[in-house]
C-alpha positions as CSV (number, residue, x, y, z in Angstrom):
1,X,110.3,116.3,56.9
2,X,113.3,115.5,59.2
3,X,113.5,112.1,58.3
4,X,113.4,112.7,54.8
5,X,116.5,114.6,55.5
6,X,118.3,112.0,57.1
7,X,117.3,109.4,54.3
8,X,118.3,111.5,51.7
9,X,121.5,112.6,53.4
10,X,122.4,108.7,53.2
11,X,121.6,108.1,50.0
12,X,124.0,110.8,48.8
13,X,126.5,109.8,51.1
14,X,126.1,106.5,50.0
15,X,126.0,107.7,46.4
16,X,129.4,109.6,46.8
17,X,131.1,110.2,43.1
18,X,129.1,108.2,41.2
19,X,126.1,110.6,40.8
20,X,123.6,107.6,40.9
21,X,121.0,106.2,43.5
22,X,119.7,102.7,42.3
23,X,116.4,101.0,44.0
24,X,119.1,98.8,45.3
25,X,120.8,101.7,46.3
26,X,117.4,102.8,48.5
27,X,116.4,99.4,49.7
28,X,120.5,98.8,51.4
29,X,120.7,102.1,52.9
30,X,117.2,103.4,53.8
31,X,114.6,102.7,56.7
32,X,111.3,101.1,56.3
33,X,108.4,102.2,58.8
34,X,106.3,99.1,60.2
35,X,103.7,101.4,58.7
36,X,105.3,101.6,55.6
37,X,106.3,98.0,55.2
38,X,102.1,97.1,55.8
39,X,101.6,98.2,52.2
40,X,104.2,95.9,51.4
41,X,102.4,93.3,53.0
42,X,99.1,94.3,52.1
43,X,100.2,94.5,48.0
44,X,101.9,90.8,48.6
45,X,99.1,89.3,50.1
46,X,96.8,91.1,47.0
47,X,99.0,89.5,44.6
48,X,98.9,85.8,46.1
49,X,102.8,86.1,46.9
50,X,102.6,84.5,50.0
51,X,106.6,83.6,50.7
52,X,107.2,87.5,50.1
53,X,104.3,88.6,52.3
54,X,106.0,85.9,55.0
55,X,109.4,87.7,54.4
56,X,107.7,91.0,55.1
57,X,106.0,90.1,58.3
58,X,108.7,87.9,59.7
59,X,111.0,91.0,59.1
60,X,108.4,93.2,61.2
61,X,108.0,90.9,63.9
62,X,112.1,91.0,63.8
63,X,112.4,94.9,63.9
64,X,110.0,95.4,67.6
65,X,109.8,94.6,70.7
66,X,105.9,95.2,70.7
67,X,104.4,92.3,68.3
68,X,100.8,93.6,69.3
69,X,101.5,96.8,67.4
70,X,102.3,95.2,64.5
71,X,99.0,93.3,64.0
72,X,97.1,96.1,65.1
73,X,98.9,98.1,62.3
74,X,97.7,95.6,60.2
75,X,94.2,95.3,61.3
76,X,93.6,98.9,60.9
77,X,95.4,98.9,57.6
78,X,92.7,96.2,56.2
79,X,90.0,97.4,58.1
80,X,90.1,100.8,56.2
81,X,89.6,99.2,53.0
């Protein structure tokens, strides 16, 4: 619940007098989990848009240290289904 908080803290900051919070708004200012950003993946690869599902992973890789985590994220995430 904490990091809702904070994420919606931004936003409003970010916001300021104009009242209004775009989805470009969210997608400058907010945080995407590795976890989070797996259904990303998973939804791209789904819907046959490989250079977005690329994007997504190369963005993942780019955000750790520990690589391994990642695919195992992603391993359990399909393995589930």
């Amino acid at each position: 619940m904490t990091r809702i908080s904070m994420e919606t803290n931004k936003l409003i900051a970010f916001a300021g007098e104009d009242k209004y919070i775009s989805c470009e708004s969210v997608n400058a200012v907010t945080h995407k989990d590795t976890e989070y950003q797996v259904y990303d993946l998973a939804e791209k690869v789904a819907s046959s848009s490989n250079a977005e599902a690329m994007q997504i992973l190369k963005e993942m890789m780019e955000k750790t240290q520990d690589k391994q985590r990642v695919f195992t994220i992603i391993y359990y995430h399909f393995r589930r289904r």
